[in-house]
Structures are given as C-alpha cells and as structure tokens.
N, C-alpha and C positions, 0 to 999 in steps of 0.2 A: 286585168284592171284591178285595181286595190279599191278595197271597201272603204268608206268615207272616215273609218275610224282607224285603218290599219300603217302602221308605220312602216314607212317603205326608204328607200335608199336612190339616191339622182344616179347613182353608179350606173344602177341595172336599168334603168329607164330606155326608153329608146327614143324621146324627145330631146333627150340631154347630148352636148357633144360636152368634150372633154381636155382641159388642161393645167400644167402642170410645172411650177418654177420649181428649179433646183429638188431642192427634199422634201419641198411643203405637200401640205398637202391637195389633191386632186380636186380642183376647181369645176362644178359643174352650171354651163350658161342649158337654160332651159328654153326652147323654140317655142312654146307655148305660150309660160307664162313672162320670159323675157326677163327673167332673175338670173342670178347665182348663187352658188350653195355651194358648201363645204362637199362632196359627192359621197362621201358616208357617212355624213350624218341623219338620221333618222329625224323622218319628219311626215306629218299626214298632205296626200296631195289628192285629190281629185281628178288632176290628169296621169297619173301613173301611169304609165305603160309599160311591162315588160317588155326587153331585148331577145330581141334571138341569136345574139352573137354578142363577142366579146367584143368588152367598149377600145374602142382606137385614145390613147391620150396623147394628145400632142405637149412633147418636152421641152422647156425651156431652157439656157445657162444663164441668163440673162436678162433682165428686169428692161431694155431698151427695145 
C-alpha cells in the first residue's frame, strides 16, 4: 500500500481494470473509487494497491 504522500500509477493497482481505443492512451476505471484516470499518470491515492500480475487491457478499434 502507498504512503499518503507517494505518487503511485492506476497501471500497477490491482483495483483498477483496464482499457484501451485505438493508440490512445490506457484508460484506467477504479472499483473503489468509481473514477477514471489516464493509468500512467501519477497521482497520490489512498487506496493504492499493488498488483501481483500483469494488468489484462481490454482493446478497442472502435469508439461504438
């Protein structure tokens, strides 16, 4: 768990699932806080969790 003042990433989270149009970048919905986030950008969270496996991102071609 990350310290109240540490910058952490939705990437590596294991609350976060993950997705993903065309080239953009990696969209992460949070099961906790019920947001979404750019998933590497750096940001302080309080529920932080590390993952213990590699994130699955589900791929779009298609905005429909």
């Amino acid at each position: 768990m990350a310290s109240n003042n540490e910058m952490v990433q939705c990437l590596y989270c294991r609350w976060a699932t993950y997705k993903q149009w065309f080239k953009n970048p990696v969209v992460a919905s949070c099961s906790i806080r019920g947001d979404k986030q750019v998933a590497a950008t750096k940001r302080i969270c309080k529920e932080y969790k590390e993952r213990n496996s590699e994130p699955e991102i589900e791929h779009f071609d298609s905005y429909d």
